[in-house]
C-alpha positions as a printed Julia matrix, in Angstrom:
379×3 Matrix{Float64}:
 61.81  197.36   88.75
 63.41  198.87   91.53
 61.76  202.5    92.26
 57.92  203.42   92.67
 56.05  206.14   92.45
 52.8   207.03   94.27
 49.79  208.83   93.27
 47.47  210.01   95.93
 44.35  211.32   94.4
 41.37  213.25   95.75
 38.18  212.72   94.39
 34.53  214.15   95.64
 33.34  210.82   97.33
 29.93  212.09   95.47
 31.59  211.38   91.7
 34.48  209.1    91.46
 35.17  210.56   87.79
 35.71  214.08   89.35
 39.14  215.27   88.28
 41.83  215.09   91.25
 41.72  218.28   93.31
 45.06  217.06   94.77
 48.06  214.74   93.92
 50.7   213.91   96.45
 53.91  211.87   95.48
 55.97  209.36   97.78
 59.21  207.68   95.48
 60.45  203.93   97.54
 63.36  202.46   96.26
 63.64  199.12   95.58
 64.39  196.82   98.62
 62.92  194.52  101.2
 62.46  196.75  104.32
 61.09  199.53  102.15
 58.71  197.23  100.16
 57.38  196.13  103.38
 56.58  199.01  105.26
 54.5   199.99  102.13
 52.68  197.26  102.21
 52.0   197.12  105.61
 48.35  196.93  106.56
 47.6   195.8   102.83
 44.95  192.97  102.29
 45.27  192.98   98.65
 47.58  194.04   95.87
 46.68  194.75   92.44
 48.19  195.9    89.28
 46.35  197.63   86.91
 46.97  196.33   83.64
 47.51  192.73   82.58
 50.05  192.94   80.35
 53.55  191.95   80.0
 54.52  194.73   83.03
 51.89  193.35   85.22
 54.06  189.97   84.91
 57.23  191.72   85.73
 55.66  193.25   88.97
 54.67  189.6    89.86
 57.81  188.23   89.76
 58.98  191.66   91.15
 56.91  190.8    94.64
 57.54  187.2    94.26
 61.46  187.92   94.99
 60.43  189.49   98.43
 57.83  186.65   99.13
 54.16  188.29   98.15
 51.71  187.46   96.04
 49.66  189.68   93.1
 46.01  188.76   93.9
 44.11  190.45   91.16
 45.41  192.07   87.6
 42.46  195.36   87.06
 41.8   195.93   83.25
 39.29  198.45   81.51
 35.95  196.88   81.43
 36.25  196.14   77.47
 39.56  194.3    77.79
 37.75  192.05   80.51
 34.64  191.17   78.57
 37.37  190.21   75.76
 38.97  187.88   78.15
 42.46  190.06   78.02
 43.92  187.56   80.29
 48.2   187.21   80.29
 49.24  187.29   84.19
 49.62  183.27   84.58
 47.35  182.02   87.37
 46.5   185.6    88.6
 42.49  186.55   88.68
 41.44  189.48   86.21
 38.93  192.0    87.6
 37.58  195.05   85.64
 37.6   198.45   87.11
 33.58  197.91   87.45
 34.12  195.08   89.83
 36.99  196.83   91.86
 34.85  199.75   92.12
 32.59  197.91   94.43
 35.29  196.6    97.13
 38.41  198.6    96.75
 39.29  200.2    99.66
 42.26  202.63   99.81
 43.41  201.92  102.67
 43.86  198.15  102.55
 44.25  198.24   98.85
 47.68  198.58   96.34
 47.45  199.26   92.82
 50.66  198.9    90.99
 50.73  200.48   87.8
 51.54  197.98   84.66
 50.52  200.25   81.48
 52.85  201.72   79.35
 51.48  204.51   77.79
 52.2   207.81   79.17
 49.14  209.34   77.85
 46.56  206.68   79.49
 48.65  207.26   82.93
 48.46  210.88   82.41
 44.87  210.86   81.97
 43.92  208.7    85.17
 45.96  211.36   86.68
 43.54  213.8    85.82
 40.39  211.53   85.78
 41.11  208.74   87.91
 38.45  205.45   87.24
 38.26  205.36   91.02
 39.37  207.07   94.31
 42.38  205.15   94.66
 46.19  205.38   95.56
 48.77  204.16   92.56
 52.41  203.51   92.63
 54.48  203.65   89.58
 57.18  201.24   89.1
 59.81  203.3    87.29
 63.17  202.27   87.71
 64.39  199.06   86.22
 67.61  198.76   87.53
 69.26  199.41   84.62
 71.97  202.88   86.42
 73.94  200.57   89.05
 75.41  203.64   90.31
 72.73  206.22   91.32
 74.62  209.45   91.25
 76.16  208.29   88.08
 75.19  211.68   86.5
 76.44  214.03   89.08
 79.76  212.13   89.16
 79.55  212.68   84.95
 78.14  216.09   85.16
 79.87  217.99   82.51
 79.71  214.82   80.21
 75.98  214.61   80.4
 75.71  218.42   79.85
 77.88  218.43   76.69
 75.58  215.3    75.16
 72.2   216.88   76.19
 73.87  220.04   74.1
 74.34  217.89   71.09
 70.27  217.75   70.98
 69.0   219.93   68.32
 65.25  220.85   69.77
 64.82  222.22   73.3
 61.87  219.18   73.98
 64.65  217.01   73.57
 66.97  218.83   76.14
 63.72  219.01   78.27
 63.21  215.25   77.98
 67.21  214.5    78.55
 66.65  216.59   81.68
 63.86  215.1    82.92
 64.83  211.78   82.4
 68.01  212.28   84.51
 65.94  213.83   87.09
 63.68  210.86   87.14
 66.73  208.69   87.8
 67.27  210.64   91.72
 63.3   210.06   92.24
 62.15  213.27   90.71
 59.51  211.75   87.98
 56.77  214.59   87.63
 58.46  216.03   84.51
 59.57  212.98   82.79
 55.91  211.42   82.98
 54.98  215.39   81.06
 57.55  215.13   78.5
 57.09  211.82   77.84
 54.84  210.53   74.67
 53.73  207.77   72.99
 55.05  206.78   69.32
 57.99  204.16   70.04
 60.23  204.74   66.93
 57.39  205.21   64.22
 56.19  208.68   65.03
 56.68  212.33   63.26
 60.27  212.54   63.53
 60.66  209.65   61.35
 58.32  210.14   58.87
 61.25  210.88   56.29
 60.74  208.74   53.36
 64.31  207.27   52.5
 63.88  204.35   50.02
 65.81  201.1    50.96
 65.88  198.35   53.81
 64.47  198.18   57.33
 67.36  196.96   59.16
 65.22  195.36   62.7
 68.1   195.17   65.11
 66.67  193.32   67.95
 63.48  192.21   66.23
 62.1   189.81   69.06
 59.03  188.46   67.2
 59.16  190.25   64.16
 56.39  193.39   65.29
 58.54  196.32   64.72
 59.23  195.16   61.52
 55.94  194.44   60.41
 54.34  197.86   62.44
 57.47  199.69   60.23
 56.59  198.14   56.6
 52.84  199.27   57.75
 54.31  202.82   58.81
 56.59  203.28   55.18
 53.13  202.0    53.33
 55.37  199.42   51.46
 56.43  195.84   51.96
 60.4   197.03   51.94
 63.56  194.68   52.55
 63.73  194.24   55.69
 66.84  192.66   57.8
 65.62  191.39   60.96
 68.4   190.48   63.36
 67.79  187.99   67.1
 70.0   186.06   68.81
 67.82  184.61   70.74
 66.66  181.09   69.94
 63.22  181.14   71.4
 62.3   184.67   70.23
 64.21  183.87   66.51
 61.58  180.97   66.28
 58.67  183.03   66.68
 60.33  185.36   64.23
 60.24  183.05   61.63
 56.86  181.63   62.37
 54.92  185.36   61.91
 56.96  186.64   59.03
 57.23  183.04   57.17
 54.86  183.88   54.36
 56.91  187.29   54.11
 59.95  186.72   51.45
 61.04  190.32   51.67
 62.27  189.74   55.76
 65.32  187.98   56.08
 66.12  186.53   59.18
 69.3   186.26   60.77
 69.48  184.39   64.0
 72.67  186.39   65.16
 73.67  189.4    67.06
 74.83  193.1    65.88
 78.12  193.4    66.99
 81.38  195.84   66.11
 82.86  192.31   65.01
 82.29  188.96   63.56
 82.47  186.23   66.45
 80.32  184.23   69.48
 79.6   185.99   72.63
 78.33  184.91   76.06
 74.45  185.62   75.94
 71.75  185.57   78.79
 68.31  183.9    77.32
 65.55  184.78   79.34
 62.99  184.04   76.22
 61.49  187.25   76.09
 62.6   191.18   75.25
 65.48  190.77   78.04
 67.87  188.6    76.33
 71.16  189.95   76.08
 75.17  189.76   75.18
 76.36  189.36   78.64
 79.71  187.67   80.14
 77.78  185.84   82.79
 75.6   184.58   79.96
 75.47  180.54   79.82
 74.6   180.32   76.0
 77.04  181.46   73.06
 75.37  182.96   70.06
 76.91  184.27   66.7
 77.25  187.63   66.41
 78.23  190.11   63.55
 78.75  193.55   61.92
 75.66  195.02   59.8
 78.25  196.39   57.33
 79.12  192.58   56.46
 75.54  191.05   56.21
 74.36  194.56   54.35
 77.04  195.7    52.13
 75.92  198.04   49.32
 72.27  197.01   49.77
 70.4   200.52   50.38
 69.15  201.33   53.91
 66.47  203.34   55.04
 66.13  202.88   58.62
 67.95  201.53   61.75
 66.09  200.37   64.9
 67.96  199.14   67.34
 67.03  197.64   71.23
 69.59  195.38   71.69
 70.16  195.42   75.54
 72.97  197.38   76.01
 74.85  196.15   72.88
 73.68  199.57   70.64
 77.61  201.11   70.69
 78.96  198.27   69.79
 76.6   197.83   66.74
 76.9   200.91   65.55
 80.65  200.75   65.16
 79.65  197.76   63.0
 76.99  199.56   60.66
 79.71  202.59   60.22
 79.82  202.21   56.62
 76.16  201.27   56.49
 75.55  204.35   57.82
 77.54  206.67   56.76
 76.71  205.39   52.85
 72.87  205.81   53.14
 72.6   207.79   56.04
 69.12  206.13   56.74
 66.75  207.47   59.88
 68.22  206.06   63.41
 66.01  204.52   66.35
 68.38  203.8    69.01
 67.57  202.04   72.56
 69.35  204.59   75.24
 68.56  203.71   78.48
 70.23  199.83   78.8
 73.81  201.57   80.32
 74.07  204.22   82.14
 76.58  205.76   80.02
 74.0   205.22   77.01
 73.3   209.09   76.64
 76.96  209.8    77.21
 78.51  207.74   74.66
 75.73  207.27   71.73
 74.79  211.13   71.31
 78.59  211.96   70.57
 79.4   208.7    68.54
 75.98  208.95   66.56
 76.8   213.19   66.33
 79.73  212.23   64.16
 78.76  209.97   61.93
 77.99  212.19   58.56
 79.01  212.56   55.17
 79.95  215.03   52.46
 76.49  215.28   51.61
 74.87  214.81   55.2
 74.62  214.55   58.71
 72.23  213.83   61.82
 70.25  216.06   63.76
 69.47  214.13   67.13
 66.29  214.2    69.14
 65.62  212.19   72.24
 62.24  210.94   73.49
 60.79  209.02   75.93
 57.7   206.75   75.27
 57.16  204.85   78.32
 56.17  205.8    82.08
 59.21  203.83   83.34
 63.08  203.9    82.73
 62.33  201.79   79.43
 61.71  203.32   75.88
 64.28  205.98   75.72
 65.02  206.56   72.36
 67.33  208.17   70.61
 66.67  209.81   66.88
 69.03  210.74   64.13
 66.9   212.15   61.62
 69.41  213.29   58.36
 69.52  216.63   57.43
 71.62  218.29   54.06
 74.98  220.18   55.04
């Protein structure tokens, strides 16, 4: 989390739900001096949401030595006790109402739907100020783009619709600072949405499947309890795996990597949807191709969000894919050469029969969720 965003929003004091008759933006990059002079003058900081993001943030100001004082939720999520920020106090938007004060007050915004940020926008639940954590750190090299100009301009031409081009723009935009149109273009819909919607027949190959919830929100999305392959390496996230799909013989879990090779690999376990094949990693894990654990089984679909590990994997699934060409999900925002290097190597992958028309969307206000789609089409 290393960029945010601010909202300023102008609301008749009269009628807090009033839309905003103004919206100013100010983009801070991630670092100690800039954090500060933010939050100078602040007597509380708040995120609003309570959710896995609204942990991240903690830990985010816990690095630079402040504290999150209250996590805001809707008022229904509060009556339901939607508590998940460790020790920090939950307070609705009703209560807030009644103290916040914009200019001693921080909201941090920890939702990820673009559609619920893009309708505070318009409506905001009260006159406040909002910063946007967008970037991740996941581009080391901030002018990465420029530097790869005509590379990124020959992948964004490999996208077949112009909302896809739009969103490719946007997004690169969004990494100078620039987030206006990437928080327009992007939707909700993480890889179960209208462009996948093509009935194939065959597995659900879960490539990354954390705790088992794609899988299961897939074989609800296909309207059929399928064969489904769920790879994760990690040991912590495997176990919880096989605890919510245990009464589900049709998922078969494998507690290994996809790979472009059979082998062990450093790994970084930080128990949650970070985990990842890294040299620095103190833990070795198994790892392996999909073509060796699938072979002539028939495949349907590929999702993959595998922390920077999607190339590699897909060199390992070539004759998966190419066999079946089933629909593609693929994570594109781990590396910074993600768009660079998947669009082309996914843009050749085809048959006699078929190929892949390739769509890119974004379903997250931050640099998360950018997803690549290879939808099959007849040549």
């Amino acid at each position: 989390m290393k960029k945010v965003k601010r909202f300023w929003v102008r609301i008749m004091e009269s009628n807090f739900n009033k839309a905003a008759e103004e919206m100013k933006v100010k983009v801070l990059g991630r670092n100690f001096q800039s954090l500060k002079d933010d939050l100078a003058g602040k007597r509380r900081i708040m995120t609003y949401g309570a959710g896995i993001w609204a942990n991240d943030i903690k830990k985010m100001l816990a690095e630079y030595g402040y504290r999150l004082d209250y996590a805001i939720v809707d008022n229904q999520y509060r009556d339901k006790g939607y508590i998940h920020v460790g020790d920090t106090d939950v307070i609705s938007i009703d209560n807030l109402r009644l103290s916040y004060n914009p200019e001693s007050d921080m909201i941090i915004w920890a939702i990820g739907s673009p559609e619920k940020l893009r309708n505070c926008m318009k409506e905001p639940p009260i006159l406040m100020e909002c910063y946007l954590v967008w970037d991740m750190g996941f581009w080391k090299e901030k002018d990465y783009s420029l530097v790869h100009k005509n590379e990124f301009q020959e992948a964004c031409e490999l996208l077949y619709d112009e909302y896809s081009k739009k969103v490719f723009r946007s997004y690169i935009e969004a990494q100078k600072g620039n987030i206006d149109e990437d928080i327009r273009y992007s939707t909700n819909g993480t890889y179960f949405n209208e462009l996948t919607k093509v009935r194939r027949g065959g597995a659900f190959l879960d490539c990354g499947s954390y705790d088992g919830s794609s899988a299961i929100e897939y074989m609800k999305f296909a309207d059929e309890e399928c064969l489904v392959y769920a790879f994760e390496p990690d040991k912590e996230n495997y176990q919880n795996l096989t605890n919510r799909v245990k009464d589900r013989p049709n998922v078969i879990c494998l507690n290994k990597g996809c790979y472009s090779s059979d082998g062990t690999l450093s790994f970084a376990s930080n128990g949650d949807m970070s985990s990842s094949l890294h040299e620095s990693g103190t833990d070795i894990v198994e790892v392996t191709t999909i073509d060796s654990i699938v072979g002539e089984e028939k495949v349907a679909f590929i999702k993959m969000d595998i922390e920077g590990a999607e190339l590699e994997a897909l060199k390992g699934a070539r004759n998966v894919i190419r066999q079946n060409m089933p629909v593609l999900a693929i994570s594109a925002y781990h590396r910074q050469e993600d768009l660079i290097t998947l669009l082309p190597y996914i843009s050749n992958l085809r048959n006699e029969r078929e190929g892949y028309h390739l769509y890119l969307r974004h379903h997250g206000v931050g640099q998360t969720e950018l997803v690549i789609y290879a939808i099959p089409f007849s040549v």
